[in-house]
TORZA-148952 format. One record per residue: y negated, z, x of N, C-alpha, C in turn; residue in three letters; residue number from 1. Coordinates in pm, whole numbers, plus 50000, padded with zeros to 5 digits. Atoms other than C-alpha are relative to their C-alpha. Last residue first. Example, Ala and Ser with C-alpha at 12.3 -4.5 7.8 and 13.67 -1.06 7.14 Angstrom:
! residues 2
   nnorth     nup   neast   canorth    caup   caeast   cnorth     cup   ceast   residuo   num
    50119   49994   49918     50106   50714    51367    49891   50073   49923       SER     2
    50119   50000   50089     50450   50780    51230    49880   50000   50090       ALA     1
//
This chain:
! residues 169
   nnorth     nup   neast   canorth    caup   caeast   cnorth     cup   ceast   residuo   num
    49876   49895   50048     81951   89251    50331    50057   49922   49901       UNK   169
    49981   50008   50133     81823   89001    50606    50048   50094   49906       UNK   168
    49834   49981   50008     81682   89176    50945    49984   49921   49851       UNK   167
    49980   49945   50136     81274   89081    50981    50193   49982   49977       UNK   166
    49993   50085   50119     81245   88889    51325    50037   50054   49930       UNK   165
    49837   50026   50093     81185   89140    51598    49992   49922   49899       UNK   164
    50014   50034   50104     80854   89127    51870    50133   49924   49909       UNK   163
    49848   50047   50045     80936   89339    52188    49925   49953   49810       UNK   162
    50039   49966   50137     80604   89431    52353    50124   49885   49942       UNK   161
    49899   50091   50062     80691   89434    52761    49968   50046   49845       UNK   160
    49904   49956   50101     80413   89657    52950    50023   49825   49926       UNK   159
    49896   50112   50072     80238   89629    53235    50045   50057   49943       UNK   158
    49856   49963   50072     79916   89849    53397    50123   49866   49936       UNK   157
    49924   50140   50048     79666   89751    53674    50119   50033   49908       UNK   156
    49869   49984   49996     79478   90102    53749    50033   49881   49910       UNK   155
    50061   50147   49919     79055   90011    53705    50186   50029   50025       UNK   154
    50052   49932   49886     79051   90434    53613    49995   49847   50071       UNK   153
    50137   49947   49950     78967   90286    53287    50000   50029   50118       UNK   152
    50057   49835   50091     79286   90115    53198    49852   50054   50061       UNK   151
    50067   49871   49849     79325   89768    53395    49975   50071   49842       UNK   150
    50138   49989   49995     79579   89487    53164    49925   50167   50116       UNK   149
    50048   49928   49845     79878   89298    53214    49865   50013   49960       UNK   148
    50133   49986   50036     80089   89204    52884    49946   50110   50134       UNK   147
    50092   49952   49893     80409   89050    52832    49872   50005   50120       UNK   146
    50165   50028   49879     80506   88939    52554    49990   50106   50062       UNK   145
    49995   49916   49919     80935   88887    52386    49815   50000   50078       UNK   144
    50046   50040   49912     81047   88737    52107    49946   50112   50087       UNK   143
    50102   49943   49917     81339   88839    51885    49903   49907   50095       UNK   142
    50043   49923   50095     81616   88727    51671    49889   50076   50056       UNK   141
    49991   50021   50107     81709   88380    51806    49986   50142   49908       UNK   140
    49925   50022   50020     81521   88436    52117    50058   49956   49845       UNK   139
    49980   50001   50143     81213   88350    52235    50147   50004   50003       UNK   138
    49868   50003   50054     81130   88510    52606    49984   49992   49828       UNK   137
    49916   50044   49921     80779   88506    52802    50146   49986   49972       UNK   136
    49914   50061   50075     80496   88473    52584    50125   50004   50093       UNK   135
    49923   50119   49957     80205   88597    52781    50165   49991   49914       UNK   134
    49854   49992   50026     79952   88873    52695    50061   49837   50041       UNK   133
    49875   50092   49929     79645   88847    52852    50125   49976   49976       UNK   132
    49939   49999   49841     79529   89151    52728    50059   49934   50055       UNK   131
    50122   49994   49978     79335   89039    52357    49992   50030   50144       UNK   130
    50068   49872   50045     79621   88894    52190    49916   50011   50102       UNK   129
    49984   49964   50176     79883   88570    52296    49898   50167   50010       UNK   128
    50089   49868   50017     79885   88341    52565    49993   50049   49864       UNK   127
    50139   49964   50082     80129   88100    52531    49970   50130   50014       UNK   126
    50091   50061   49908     80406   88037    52806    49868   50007   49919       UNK   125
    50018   49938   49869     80694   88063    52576    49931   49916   50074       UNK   124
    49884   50031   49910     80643   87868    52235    49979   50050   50100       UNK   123
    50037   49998   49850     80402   87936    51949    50112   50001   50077       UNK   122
    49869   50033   49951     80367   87806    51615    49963   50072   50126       UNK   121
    50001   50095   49914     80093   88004    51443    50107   49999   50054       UNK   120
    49865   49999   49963     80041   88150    51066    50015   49892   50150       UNK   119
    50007   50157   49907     79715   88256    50946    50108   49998   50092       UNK   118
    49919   50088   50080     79767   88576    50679    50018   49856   50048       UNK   117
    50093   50086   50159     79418   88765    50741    50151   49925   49981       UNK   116
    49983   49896   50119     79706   89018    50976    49863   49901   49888       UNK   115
    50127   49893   49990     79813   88724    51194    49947   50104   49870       UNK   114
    50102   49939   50071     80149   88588    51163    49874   50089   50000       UNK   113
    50053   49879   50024     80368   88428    51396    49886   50012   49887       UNK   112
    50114   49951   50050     80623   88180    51381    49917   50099   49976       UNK   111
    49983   49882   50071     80879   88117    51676    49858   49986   49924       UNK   110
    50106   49952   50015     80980   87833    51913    50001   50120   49855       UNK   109
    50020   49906   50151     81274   87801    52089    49860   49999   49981       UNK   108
    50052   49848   50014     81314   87535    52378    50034   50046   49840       UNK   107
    50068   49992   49913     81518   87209    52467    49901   50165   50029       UNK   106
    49926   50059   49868     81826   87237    52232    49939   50028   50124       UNK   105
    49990   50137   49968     81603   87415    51971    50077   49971   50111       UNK   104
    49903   50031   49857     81605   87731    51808    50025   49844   49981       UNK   103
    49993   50191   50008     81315   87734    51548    50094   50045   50157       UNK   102
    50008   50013   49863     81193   88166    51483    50103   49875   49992       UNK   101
    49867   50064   50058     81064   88276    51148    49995   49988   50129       UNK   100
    49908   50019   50195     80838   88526    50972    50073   49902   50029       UNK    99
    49934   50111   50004     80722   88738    51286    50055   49948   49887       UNK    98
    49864   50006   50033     80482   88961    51219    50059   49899   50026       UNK    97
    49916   50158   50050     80141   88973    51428    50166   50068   49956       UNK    96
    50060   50040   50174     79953   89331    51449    50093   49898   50007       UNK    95
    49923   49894   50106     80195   89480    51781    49970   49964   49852       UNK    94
    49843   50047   49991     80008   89185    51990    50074   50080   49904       UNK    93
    49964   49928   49936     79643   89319    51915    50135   49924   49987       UNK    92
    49932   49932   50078     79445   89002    51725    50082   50084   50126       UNK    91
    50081   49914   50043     79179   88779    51874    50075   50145   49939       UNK    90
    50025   49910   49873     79384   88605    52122    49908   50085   49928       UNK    89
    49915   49929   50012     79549   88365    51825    49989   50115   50150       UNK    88
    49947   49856   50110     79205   88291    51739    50081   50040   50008       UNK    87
    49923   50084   50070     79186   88092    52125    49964   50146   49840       UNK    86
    49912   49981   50048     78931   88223    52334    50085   49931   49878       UNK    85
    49870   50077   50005     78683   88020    52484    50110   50054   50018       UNK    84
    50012   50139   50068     78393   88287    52480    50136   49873   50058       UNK    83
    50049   50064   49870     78535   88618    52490    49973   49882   49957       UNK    82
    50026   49883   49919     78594   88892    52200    49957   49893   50159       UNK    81
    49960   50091   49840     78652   88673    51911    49928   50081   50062       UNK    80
    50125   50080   49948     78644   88925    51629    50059   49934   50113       UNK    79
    49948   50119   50069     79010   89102    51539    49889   49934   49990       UNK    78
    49871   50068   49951     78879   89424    51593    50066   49874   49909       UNK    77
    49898   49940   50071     78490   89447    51493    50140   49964   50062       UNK    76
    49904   50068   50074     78270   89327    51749    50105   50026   49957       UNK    75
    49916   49960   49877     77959   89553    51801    50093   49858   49914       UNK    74
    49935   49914   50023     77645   89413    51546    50120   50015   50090       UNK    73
    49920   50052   49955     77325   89303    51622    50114   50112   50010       UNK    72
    49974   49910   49916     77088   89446    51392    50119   49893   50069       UNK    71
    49812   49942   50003     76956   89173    51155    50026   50098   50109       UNK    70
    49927   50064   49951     76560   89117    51138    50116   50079   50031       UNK    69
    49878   49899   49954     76425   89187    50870    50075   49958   50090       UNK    68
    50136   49855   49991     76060   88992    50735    50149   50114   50082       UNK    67
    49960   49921   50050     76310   88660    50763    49891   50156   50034       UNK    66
    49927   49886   49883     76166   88370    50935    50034   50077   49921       UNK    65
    49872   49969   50028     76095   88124    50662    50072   50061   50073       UNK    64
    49976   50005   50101     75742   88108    50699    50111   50050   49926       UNK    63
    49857   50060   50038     75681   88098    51055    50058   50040   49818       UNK    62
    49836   49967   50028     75381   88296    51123    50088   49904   49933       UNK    61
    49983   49980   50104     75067   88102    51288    50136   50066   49950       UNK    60
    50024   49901   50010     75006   88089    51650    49976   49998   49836       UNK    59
    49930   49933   49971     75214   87826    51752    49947   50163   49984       UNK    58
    50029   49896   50062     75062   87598    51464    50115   50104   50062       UNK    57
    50004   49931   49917     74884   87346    51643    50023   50137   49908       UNK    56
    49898   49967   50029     74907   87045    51408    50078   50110   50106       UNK    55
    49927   50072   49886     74639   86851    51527    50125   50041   50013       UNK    54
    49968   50164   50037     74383   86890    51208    50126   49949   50076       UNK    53
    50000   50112   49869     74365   87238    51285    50081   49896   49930       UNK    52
    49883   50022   49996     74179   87393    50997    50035   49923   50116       UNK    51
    49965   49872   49962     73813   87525    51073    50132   49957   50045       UNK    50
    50012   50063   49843     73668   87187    50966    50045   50131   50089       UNK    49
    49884   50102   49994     73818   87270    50584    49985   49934   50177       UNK    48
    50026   50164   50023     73608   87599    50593    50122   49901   50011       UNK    47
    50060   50092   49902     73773   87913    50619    49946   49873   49952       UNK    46
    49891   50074   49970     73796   88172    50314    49909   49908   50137       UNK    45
    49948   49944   49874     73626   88493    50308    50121   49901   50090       UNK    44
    49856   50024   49994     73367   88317    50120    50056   50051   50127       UNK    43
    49938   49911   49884     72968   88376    50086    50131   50040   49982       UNK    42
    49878   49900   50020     72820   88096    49897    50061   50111   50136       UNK    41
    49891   50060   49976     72441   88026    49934    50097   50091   50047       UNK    40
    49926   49909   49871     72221   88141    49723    50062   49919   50036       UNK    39
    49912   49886   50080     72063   87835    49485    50028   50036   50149       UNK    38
    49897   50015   49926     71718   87679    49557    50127   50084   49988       UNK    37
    50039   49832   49888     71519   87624    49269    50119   50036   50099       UNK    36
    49880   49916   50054     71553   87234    49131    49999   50169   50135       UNK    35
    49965   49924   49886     71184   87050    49162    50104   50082   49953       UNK    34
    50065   49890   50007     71137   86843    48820    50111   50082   50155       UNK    33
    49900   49854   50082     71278   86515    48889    49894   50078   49975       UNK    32
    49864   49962   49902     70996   86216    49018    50056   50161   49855       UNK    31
    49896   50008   50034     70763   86056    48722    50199   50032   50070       UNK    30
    49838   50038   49945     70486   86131    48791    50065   50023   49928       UNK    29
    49850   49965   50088     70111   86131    48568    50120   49977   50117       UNK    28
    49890   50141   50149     69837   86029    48785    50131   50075   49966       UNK    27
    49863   50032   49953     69629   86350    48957    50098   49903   49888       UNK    26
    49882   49900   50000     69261   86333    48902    50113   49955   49979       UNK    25
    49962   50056   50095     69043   86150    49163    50139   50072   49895       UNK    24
    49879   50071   50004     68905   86403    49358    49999   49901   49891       UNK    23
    49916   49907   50097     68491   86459    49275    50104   49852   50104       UNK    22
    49951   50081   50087     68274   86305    49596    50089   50039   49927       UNK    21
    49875   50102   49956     68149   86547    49785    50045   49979   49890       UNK    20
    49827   49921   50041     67810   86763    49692    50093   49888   50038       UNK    19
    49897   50065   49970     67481   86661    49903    50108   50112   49918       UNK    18
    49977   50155   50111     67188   86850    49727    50135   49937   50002       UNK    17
    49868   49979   50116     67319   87214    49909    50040   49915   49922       UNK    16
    50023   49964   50155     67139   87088    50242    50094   50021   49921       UNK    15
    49889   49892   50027     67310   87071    50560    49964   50093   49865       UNK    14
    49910   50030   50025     67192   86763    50683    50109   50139   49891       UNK    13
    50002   50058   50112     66815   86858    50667    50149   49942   49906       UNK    12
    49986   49863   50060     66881   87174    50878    50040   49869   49845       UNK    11
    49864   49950   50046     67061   86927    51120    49956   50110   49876       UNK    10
    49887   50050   50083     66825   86683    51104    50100   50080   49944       UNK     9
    50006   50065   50092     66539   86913    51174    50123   49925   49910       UNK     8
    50023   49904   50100     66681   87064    51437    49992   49966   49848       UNK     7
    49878   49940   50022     66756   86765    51621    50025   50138   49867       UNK     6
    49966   50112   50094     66395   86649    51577    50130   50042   49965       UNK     5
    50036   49998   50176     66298   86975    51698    50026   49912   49872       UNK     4
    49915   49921   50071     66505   86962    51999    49953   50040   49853       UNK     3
    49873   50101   50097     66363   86574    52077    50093   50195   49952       UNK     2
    50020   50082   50112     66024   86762    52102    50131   49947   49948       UNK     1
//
C-alpha cells in the first residue's frame, strides 16, 4: 500500500501542468564589450628578465677587442733586444759615428751617434751595442770597444772595434 501511494505521487509530480517559473530577462550592462584575444608575440629577442642585472659579462665579447689580432713580430735590428737594456745597446758598434771627442784633465769623453740621429756622451767603462761591448780607451782622435761574444759553436770570441773621429779637410 505505502508503494502505491509513492507511486502515485511520483507519477502525479511529474506531470507536464507544472512549468518553471519564466527567467527574469537580462538588465541592460554596462561593462566593456569583451576584447578578442590577440596572438601572442614571437621574438628572437630576450626578455628584459633574461638580462644579467649583476653585471656578469665574462661570457660576452669585448667590444673593443680588435676582430685581427697582430702577428707578433721578430725584432728588427736596432729594437731593444733584452729587457733592461740601455738604447745605446740597441745598435751594432761599427753603426755609431763619432762627431766629437772632450779631453779632460781627469777623463776623455766622446760623442756618439746612433743611426735615427740620437747623440750619447759616453766615457770608458760604458757598455756599448748588442755584445757586451765595453768602452775601454778615449783618445783625442779615436775610441776604442771591446767586445766578447759566443758564435754558434758556443766558442768565446774577442775583438777590438777601433772608432775614428772624422779627419778635418
Amino acid at each position: 500500500m505505502t508503494c502505491g501511494v509513492l507511486v502515485a505521487l511520483a507519477i502525479a509530480g511529474c506531470s507536464s501542468d507544472d512549468k518553471p517559473a519564466p527567467s527574469p530577462p537580462p538588465a541592460p550592462t554596462t561593462q566593456a564589450p569583451v576584447k578578442p584575444t590577440l596572438q601572442k608575440q614571437m621574438s628572437s629577442a630576450k626578455p628584459a628578465s633574461a638580462a644579467s642585472p649583476t653585471g656578469d659579462f665574462a661570457s660576452r665579447k669585448d667590444p673593443f677587442k680588435p676582430f685581427i689580432q697582430p702577428k707578433a713580430e721578430k725584432p728588427a735590428p736596432g729594437k731593444l733586444r733584452g729587457e733592461g737594456a740601455l738604447p745605446i745597446q740597441n745598435y751594432e758598434v761599427e753603426q755609431f759615428k763619432v762627431s766629437g771627442i772632450i779631453v779632460g784633465l781627469k777623463e776623455n769623453k766622446a760623442l756618439l751617434v746612433d743611426p735615427t740621429g740620437k747623440g750619447y756622451v759616453v766615457k770608458e767603462g760604458m757598455n756599448i751595442g748588442p755584445n757586451n761591448g765595453v768602452i775601454t780607451k778615449i783618445t783625442p782622435s779615436h775610441l776604442e770597444v771591446a767586445e766578447r761574444h759566443r758564435d754558434d759553436t758556443g766558442k768565446v770570441t774577442r775583438r777590438t772595434v777601433r772608432l775614428s773621429l772624422p779627419k778635418k779637410n
